[in-house]
C-alpha positions in Angstrom: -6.0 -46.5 18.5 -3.7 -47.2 15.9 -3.6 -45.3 12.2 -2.1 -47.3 9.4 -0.5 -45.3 6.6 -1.0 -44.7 2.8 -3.3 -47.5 1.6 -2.6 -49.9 4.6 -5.7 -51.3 6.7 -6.1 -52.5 9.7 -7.9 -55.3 10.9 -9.2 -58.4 13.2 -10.2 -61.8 12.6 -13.8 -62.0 12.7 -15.1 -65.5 13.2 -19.1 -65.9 11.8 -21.0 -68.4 10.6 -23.4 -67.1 8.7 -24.0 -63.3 7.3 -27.5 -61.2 7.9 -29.1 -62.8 5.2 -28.6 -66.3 6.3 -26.2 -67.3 4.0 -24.3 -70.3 6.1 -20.1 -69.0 5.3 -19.0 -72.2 7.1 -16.8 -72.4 9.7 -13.6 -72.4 7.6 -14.2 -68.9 6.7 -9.9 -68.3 8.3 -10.4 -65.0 5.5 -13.0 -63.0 7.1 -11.3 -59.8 9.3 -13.7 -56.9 10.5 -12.0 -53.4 9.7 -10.4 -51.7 12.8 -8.9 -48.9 11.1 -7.9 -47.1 7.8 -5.2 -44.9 6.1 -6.1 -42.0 4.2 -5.3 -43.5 0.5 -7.9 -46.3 1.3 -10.9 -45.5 -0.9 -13.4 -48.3 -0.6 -13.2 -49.7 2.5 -14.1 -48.3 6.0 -14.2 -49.1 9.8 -16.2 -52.1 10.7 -16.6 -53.5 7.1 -16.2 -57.5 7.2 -13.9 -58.5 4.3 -12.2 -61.0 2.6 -8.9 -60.8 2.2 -5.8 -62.7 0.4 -4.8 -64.3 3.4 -0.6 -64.3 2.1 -0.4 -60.7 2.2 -1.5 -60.2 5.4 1.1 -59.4 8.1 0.2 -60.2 11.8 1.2 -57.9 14.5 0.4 -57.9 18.7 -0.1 -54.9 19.8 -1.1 -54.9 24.0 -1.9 -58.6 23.6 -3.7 -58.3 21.4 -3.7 -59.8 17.6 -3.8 -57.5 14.6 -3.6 -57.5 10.8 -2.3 -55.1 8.5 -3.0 -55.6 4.6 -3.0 -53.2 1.7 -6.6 -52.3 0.1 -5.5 -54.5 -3.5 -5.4 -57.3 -1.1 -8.8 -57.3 -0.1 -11.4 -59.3 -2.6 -14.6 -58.1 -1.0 -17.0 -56.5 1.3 -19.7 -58.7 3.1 -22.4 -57.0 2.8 -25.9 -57.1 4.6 
């Protein structure tokens, strides 16, 4: 797996509908990425989180066919939490 530096994260869209407690999120919901990996500046976030993120600082990469996301941790507005 891949490492992102500094405070960079690395992430996959995530598509849900609704979160653990039932809360319907829609199916606009184009912001929501599950956490793939970390760098070691990143203090709040960790692997697997879902988040919501500002969706014009992410920067899309294909790595083995496969679409990725790499965003800094000021970018992210929140963890979806259980």
């Amino acid at each position: 797996m891949f490492k992102p530096l500094n405070k960079n994260i690395l992430l996959i869209f995530k598509k849900i509908s609704s979160n653990a407690s039932g809360i319907y999120l829609g199916s606009n919901n184009t912001n929501v990425f599950e956490v793939v990996s970390v760098g070691k500046e990143v203090l709040e976030v960790k692997v697997n989180d879902l988040v919501y993120v500002n969706e014009s600082a992410i920067k899309s990469l294909v790595i083995d066919n496969k679409e990725y996301f790499i965003i800094e941790e000021k970018d992210i507005y929140m963890i979806l939490e259980d």
